[in-house]
N, C-alpha and C positions, 0 to 999 in steps of 0.2 A: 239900706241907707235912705230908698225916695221912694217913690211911685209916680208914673205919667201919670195926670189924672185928665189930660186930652191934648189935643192943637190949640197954639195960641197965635193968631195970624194965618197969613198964608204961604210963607216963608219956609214952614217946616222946624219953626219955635212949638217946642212942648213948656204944659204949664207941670210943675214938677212939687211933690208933696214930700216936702223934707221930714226925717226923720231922725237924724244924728246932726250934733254939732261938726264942724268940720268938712262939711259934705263937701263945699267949692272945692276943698285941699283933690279930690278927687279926679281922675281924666279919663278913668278907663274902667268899665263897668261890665258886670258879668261875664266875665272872664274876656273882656277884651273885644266883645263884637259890640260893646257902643262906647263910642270917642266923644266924649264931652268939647265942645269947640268951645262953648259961651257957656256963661252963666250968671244974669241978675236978676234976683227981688224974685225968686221962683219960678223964671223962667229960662229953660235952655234951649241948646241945639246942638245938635249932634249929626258927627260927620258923616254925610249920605244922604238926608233925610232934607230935603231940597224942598218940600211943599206940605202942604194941608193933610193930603192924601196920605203921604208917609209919616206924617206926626200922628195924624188921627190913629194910624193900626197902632201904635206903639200906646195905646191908652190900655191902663192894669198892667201894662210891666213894671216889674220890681226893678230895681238894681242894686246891685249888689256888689260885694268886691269881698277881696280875700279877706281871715278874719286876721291875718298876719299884717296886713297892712294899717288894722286899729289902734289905739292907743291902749296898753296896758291900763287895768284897771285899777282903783284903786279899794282901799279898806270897804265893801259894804256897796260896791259901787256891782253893774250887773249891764249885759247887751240884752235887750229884749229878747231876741233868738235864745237866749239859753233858759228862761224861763216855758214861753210857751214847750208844749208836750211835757210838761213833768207832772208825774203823777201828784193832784192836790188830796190831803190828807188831815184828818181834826187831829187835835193833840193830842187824843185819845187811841189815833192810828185807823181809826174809819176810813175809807174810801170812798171820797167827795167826788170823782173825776177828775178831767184833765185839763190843765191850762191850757187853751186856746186864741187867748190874746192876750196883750197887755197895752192898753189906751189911758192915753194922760188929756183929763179934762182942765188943766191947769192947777190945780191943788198938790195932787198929786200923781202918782202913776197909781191903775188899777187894773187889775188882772180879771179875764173874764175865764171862768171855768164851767165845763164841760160837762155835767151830771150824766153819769150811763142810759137815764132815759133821755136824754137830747135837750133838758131844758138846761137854762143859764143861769149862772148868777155874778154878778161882782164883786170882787172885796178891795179896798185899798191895798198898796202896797207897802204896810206902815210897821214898824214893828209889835204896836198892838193886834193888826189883823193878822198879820204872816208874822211868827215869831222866829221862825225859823225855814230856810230852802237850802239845798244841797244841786248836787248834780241829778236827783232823779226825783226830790219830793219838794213837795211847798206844801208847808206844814201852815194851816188855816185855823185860829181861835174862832169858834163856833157863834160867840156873841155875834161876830160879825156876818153871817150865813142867814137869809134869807129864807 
């Protein structure tokens, strides 16, 4: 759902990289070892974490919470998490690699994949680049391939 992305203050406020809508609805992350106290404008605090010191470690945690506690999805609609690792594949059935990320520069969402020798490339998440994804491929029209 976030990422620390370090201390804000010396309080033991973290500045906090939202990821999903809804996030404030949230109080209890990763299974229960962080307590959201506060939360405004990307900044929270969490219960224990008293100073700079203990906000500072807590920079690159994820948080996370169950996927039971999401909102059902709708027609066409997708959690980032179920994308990244699916095998990407041409329409043809070639083997492009593996999703790796999925980053939205405001346009749209865009998937980063994995090529077996380590390079990368991106494609949109649009129905002309990905015509089709499933629970184990993300099927990629090649116009769009780098």
């Amino acid at each position: 759902m976030a990422v620390v992305t370090g201390a804000h203050g010396v309080r033991g406020e973290v500045r906090l990289k939202i990821f999903a809508d809804g996030f404030a609805a949230h109080r209890a992350f990763n299974g229960g070892a962080l307590k959201l106290e506060s939360f405004r404008n990307g900044i929270g605090r969490f219960a224990g974490v008293t100073d700079r010191t203990a906000a500072e470690a807590l920079r690159g945690t994820a948080l996370t919470v169950p996927r039971s506690s999401l909102p059902p999805l709708g027609e066409g609609e997708y959690y980032h998490v179920d994308l990244i690792g699916l095998a990407a594949r041409s329409e043809a059935g070639d083997a492009l690699g593996l999703t790796v990320a999925v980053e939205n520069y405001g346009a749209s969402d865009v998937v980063e994949i994995e090529r077996p020798d380590g390079r990368r490339f991106l494609v949109p998440l649009t129905p002309q680049a990905v015509p089709h994804w499933d629970e184990t491929t993300l099927t990629v029209n090649m116009a769009f391939v780098d």
